[in-house]
C-alpha positions in Angstrom: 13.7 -41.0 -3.9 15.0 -38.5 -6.4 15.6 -34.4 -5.6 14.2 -32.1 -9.0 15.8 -29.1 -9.0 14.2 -26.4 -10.8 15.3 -23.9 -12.0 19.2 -23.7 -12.6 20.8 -20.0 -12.3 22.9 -19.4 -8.8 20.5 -20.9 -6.8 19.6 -23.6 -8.6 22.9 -24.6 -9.1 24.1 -24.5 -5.7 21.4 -26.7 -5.0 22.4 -29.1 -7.3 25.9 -29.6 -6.2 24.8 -29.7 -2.4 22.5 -32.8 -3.3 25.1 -33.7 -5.4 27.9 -33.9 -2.9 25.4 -34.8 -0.1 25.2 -38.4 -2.2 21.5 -37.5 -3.0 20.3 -38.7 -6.4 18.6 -36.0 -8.9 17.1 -34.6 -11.6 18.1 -30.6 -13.3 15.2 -28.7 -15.3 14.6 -25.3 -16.5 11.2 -24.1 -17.7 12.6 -22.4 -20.5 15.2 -23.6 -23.2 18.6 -24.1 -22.1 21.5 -25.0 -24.1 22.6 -28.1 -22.4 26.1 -28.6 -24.0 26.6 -25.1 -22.9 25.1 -25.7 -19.0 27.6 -29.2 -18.8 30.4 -26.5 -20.0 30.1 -24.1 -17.5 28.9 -26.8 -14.3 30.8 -29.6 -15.4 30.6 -31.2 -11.8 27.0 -31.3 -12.6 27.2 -32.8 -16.6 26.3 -36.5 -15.5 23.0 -35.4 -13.8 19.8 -36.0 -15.6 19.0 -32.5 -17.4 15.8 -31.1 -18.9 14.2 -28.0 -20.1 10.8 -27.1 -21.1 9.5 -30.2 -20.4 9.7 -32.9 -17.9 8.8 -36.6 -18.8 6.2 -38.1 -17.3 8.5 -41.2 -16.1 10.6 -38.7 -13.7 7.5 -37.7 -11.7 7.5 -41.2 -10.1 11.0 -40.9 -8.9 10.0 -37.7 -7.6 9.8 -37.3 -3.4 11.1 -33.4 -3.3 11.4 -30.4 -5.4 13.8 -28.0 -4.4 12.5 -24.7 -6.3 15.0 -21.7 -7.1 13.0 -18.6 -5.5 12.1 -17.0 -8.8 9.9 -19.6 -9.6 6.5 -19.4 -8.0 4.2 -21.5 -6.1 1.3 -20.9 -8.1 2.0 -21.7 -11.5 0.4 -24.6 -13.3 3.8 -26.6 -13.2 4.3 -26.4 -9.2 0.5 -26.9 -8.7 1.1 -30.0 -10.6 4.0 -31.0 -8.5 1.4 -30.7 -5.0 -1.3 -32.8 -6.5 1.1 -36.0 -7.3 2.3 -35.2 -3.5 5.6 -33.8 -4.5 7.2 -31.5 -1.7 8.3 -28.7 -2.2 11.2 -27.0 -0.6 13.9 -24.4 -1.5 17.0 -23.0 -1.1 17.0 -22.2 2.6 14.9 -25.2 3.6 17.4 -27.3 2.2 20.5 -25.8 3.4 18.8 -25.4 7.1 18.2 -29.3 6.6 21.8 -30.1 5.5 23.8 -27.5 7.8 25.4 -28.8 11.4 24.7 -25.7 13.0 21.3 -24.0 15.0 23.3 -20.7 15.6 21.4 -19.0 13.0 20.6 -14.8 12.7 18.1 -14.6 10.2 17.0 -11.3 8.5 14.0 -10.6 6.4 11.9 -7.3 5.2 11.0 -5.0 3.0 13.8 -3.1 2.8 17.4 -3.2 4.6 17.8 -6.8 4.6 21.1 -6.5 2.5 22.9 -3.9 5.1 21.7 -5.4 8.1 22.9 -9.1 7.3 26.1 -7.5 6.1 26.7 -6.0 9.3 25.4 -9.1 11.6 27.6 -11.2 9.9 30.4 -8.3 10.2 29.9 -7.8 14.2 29.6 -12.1 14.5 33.1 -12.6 13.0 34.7 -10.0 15.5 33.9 -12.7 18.1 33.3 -16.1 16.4 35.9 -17.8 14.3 33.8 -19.4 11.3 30.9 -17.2 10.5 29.3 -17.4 6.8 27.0 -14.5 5.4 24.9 -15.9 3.0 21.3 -16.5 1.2 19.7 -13.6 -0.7 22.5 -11.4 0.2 24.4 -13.0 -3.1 26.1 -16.4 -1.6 23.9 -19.2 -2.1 23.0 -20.6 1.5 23.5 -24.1 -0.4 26.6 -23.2 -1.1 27.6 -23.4 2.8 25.3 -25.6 4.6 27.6 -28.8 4.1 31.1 -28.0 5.2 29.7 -25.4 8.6 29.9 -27.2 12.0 28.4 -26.8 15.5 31.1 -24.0 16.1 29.7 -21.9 12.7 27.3 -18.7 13.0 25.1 -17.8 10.0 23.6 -14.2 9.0 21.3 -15.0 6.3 19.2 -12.4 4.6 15.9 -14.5 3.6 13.6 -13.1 1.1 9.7 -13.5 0.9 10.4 -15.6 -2.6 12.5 -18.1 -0.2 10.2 -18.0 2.8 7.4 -19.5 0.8 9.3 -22.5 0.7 10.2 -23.0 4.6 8.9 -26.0 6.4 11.5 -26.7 9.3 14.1 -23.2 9.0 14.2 -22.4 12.6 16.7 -19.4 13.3 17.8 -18.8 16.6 17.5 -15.1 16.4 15.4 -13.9 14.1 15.0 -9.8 12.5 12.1 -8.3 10.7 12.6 -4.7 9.4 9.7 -3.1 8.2 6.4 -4.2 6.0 5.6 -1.7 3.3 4.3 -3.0 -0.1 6.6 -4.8 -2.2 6.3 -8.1 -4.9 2.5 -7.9 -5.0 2.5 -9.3 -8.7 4.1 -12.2 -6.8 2.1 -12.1 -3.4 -0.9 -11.0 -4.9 -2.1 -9.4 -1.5 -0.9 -7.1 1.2 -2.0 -9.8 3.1 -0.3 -13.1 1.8 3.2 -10.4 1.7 2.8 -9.7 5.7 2.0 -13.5 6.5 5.1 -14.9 4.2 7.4 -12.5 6.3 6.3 -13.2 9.3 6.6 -16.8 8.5 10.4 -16.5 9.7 9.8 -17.4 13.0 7.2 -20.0 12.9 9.5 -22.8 14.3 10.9 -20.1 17.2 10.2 -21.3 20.8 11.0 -19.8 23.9 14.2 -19.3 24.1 14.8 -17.6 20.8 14.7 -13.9 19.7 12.7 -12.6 17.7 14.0 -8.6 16.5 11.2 -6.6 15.0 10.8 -2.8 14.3 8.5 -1.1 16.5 7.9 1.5 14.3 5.6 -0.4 11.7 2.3 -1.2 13.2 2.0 -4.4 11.6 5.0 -5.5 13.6 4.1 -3.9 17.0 1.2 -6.1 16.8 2.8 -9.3 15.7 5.1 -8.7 18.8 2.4 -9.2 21.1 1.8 -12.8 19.7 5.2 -14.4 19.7 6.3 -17.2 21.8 9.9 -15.9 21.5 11.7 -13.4 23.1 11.1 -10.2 21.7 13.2 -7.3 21.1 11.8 -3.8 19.6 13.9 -1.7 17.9 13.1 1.9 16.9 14.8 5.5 15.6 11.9 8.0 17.2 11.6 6.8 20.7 13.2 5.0 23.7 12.0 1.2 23.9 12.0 -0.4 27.2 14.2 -3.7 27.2 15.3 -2.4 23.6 17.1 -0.9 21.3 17.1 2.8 20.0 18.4 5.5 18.0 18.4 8.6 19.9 17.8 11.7 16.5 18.6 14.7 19.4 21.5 13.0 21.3 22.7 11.6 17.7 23.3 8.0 19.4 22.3 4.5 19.5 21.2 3.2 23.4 20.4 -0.4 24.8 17.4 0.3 27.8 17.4 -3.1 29.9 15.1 -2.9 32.3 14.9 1.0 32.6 18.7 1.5 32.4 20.1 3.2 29.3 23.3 2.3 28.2 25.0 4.2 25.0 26.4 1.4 22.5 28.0 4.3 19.8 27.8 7.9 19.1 26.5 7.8 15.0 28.8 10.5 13.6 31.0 7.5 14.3 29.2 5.4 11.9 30.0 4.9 8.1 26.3 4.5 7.0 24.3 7.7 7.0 20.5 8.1 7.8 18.0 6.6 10.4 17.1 4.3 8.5 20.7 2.4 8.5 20.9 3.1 12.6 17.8 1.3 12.7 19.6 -1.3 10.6 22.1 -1.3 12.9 19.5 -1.6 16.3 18.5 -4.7 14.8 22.3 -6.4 14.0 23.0 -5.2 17.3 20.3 -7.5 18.9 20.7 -10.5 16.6 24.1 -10.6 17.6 23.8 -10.2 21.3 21.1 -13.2 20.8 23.8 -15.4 19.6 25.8 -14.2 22.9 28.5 -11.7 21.3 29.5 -8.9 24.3 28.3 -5.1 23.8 32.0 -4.1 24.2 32.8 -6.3 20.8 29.9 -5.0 19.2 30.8 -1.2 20.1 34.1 -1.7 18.6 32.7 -3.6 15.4 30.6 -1.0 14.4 32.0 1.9 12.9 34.6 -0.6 11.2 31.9 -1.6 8.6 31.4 0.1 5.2 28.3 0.3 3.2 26.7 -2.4 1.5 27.4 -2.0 -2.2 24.8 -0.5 -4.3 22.6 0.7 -1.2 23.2 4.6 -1.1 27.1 3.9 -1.7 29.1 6.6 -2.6 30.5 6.8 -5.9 32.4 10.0 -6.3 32.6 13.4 -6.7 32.5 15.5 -9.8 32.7 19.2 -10.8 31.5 19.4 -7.0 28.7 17.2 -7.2 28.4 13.8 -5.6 27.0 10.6 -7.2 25.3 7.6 -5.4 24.8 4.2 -6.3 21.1 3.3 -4.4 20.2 0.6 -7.4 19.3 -1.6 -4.6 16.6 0.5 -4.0 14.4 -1.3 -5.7 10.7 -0.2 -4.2 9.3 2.8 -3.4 9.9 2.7 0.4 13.7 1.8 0.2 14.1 4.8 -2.4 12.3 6.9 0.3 15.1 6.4 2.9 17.3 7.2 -0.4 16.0 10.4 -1.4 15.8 11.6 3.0 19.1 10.7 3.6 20.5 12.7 0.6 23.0 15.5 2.1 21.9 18.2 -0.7 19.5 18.8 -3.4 18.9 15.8 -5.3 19.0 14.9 -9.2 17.1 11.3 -8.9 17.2 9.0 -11.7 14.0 6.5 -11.1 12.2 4.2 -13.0 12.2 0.4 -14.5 10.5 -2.7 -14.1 6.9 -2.2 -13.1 6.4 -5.1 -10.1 3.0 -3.5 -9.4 3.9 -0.8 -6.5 2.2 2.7 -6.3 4.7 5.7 -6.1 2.5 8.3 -4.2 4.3 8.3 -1.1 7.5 8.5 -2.9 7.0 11.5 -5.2 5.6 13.3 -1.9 9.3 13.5 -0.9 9.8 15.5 -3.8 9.5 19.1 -3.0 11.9 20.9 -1.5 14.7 18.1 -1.8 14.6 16.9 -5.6 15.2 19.3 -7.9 15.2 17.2 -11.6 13.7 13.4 -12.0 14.8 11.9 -15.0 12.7 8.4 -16.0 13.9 5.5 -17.4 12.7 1.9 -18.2 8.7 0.7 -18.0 7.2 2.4 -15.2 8.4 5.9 -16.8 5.1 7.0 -17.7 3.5 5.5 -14.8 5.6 7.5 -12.5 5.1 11.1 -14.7 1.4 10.7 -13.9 1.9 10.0 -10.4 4.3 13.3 -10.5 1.4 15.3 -12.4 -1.6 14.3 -9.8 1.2 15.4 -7.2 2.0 18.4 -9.3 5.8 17.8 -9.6 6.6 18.7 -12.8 10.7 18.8 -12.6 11.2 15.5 -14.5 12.1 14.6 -18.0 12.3 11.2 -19.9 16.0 9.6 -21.2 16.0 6.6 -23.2 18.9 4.7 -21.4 20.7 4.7 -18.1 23.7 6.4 -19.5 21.7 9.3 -20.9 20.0 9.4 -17.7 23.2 10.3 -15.7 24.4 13.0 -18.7 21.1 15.0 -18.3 21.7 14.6 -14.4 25.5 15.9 -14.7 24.7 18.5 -17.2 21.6 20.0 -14.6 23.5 19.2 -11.5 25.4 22.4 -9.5 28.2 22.2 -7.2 26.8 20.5 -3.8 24.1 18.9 -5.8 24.0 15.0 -5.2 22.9 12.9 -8.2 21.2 9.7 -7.0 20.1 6.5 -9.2 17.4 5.5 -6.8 14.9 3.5 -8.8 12.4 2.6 -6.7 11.9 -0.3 -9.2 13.5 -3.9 -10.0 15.7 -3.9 -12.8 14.5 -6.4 -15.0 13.3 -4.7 -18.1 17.1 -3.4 -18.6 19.2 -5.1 -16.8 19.8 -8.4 -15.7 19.6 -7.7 -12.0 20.1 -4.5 -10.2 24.1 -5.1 -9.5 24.5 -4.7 -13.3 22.9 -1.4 -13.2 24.5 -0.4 -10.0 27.7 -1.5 -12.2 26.8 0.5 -15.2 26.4 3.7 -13.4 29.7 3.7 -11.6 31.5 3.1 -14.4 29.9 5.6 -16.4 29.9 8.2 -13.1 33.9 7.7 -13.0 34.5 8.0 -17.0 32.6 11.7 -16.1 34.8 14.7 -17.0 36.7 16.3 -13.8 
């Protein structure tokens, strides 16, 4: 039996040389033309492998047992429907590392938004205890990448995304986090429904003695609480949880409860992430991490050593008295929400790009009183000035680039204003992904005049 791995960017390609190094024969494509002497150039581990692009000759479908599918490439299209009806299986990049790893000791994270910080800081607290931890999957290191040399003393904090949970069969994390549900990827998912069903897919091998972490404050999740046959923990930032964990707004404090106790785990203001929404991130690493067995008292003193994520709210720097954040991550409306809310002063908000089928409503109703400009950029511009007009927002302009963007920002912005790039969009009808944005607007932000 022969592996065919499709698709060949980072994913891809870690797949490849797992298989590779595994002993496994296979077969590269891409569905769209790739210069092959250039590929062997760059991978030239991989140049002996059978590569193809566009299309796939018929004689390589009977050598065919598994295809291991990068996560941009989706399950509905008329190449992967092919692949089911000749009884191909399909798998991807977190199957197949879950299949090749010698560890169970697995935190998993998944969600709409906060997946990034919360798998950051997992990993983080799990290497204050464990020697050989590996933070890895959608969080930018390919799980494939790891899965061969770990061992039965490794821990894992992978952030999984709905792209790579459609391609789970066996995955089966001991302790398992889901954040929040809000709409997201629906030109993927084509339903609210098939979204919610694909995250909740995470713990579908769980049993009994795992944990499951979910966010009590999404009703979605309450619910799917009350039907798992794992352990589960609640977490929440607007009320105490019995046998969970909390963010306490008035007291300005994150508590365990076990079993009607309450026991303080840190004081925020001790924290280097700002806004409920990142205590709520860090309710949920805090129980992943005491489901893999690491003490409170290590935990308590992990915390307020991690930093922010890069390009999730991170701070830039400060010009002329105003501050600049880097929230490119914030990618949908609900994560640019939490942006905009945990902004310390007025906020010039630079939004807009490519158009993955979300409304912005909600968003824009955070508007008044807290933004005071919106400049547009990218596709959605003119989708987002009519949702701004049938809110009657009317502080927004249009700017034909990123860099013009932030100049209209800087030349509006007043000492204690914060200028924020929160897009609420993906970045793919600019920029190759949304760490090159993030990139282009520090670097401009620095080259700013003092």
């Amino acid at each position: 039996m022969k592996y065919l791995v499709v698709g060949l960017g980072k994913s891809g390609i870690a797949a490849a040389r797992l298989l590779k190094n595994a002993g496994r024969d296979l077969i590269l494509f891409n569905s769209s033309d790739m210069d092959a002497d250039e590929f062997k150039k760059d991978n030239p581990d991989l140049k002996g492998l059978p590569f193809f692009t566009e299309v796939l000759p018929e004689e390589c479908y009977k050598e065919i047992g598994e295809a291991v599918l990068s996560p941009g490439v989706p399950l509905d299209i008329p190449f992967t429907e092919d692949l089911k009806k000749r009884g191909i299986r399909l798998s991807g990049e977190v199957e197949l590392a879950y299949e090749f790893s010698h560890t169970d000791q697995i935190a998993a994270v998944t969600g709409t938004n906060g997946k990034t910080t919360t798998t950051a800081l997992t990993g983080h607290i799990l290497k204050e205890y464990f020697k050989d931890v590996r933070i890895v999957g959608n969080i930018g290191i390919p799980y494939t990448s790891e899965a061969l040399t770990t061992s039965e003393e490794t821990r894992i904090a992978v952030e999984v995304s709905s792209f790579q949970l459609e391609t789970i069969d066996s995955f089966h994390p001991k302790a398992a986090a889901i954040l929040n549900i809000t709409p997201d990827h629906l030109n993927r998912h084509h339903t609210m429904e098939n979204y919610i069903a694909v995250k909740e897919s995470i713990v579908k091998n769980q049993t009994c003695d795992d944990t499951t972490v979910l966010n009590f404050e999404d009703p979605v999740l309450r619910e799917f609480g009350k039907t798992l046959r794992s352990r589960c923990v609640y977490f929440s930032s607007k009320r105490r949880i019995e046998n969970g964990i909390y963010y306490d707004e008035d007291r300005k404090a994150i508590f365990i409860d076990d079993k009607g106790s309450e026991e303080k785990i840190i004081d925020t203001d001790r924290l280097q992430i700002i806004g409920a929404h990142n205590y709520e991130n860090a309710c949920a690493a805090i129980a992943l991490t005491m489901a893999l067995g690491v003490p409170v008292d290590v935990i308590r003193k992990a915390l307020p050593e991690f930093t922010a994520v890069e390009h999730r709210i991170e701070f830039v720097c400060e010009k002329k008295g105003v501050r600049y954040y880097d929230d490119s991550k914030g990618t949908n409306p609900d994560a640019a929400i939490k942006a905009v809310l945990s902004m310390p002063g007025p906020v010039l908000l630079i939004g807009g790009g490519y158009d993955k089928g979300n409304t912005y409503d909600e968003w824009v109703e955070t508007f008044p009183g807290r933004v005071k400009r919106l400049v547009l950029i990218g596709a959605t511009r003119d989708k987002i000035a009519d949702c701004c007009k049938r809110h009657g927002f009317s502080d927004y302009e249009f700017a034909k680039s990123l860099t013009e963007a932030i100049d209209k920002c800087a030349l509006a912005a007043e000492s204690g204003d914060d200028v924020l790039l929160s897009p609420a969009c993906a970045s793919w009808d600019m920029f190759a992904n949304y760490e090159t944005r993030g990139d282009e607007f520090k670097d401009y932000v620095r080259k700013l005049a003092d």
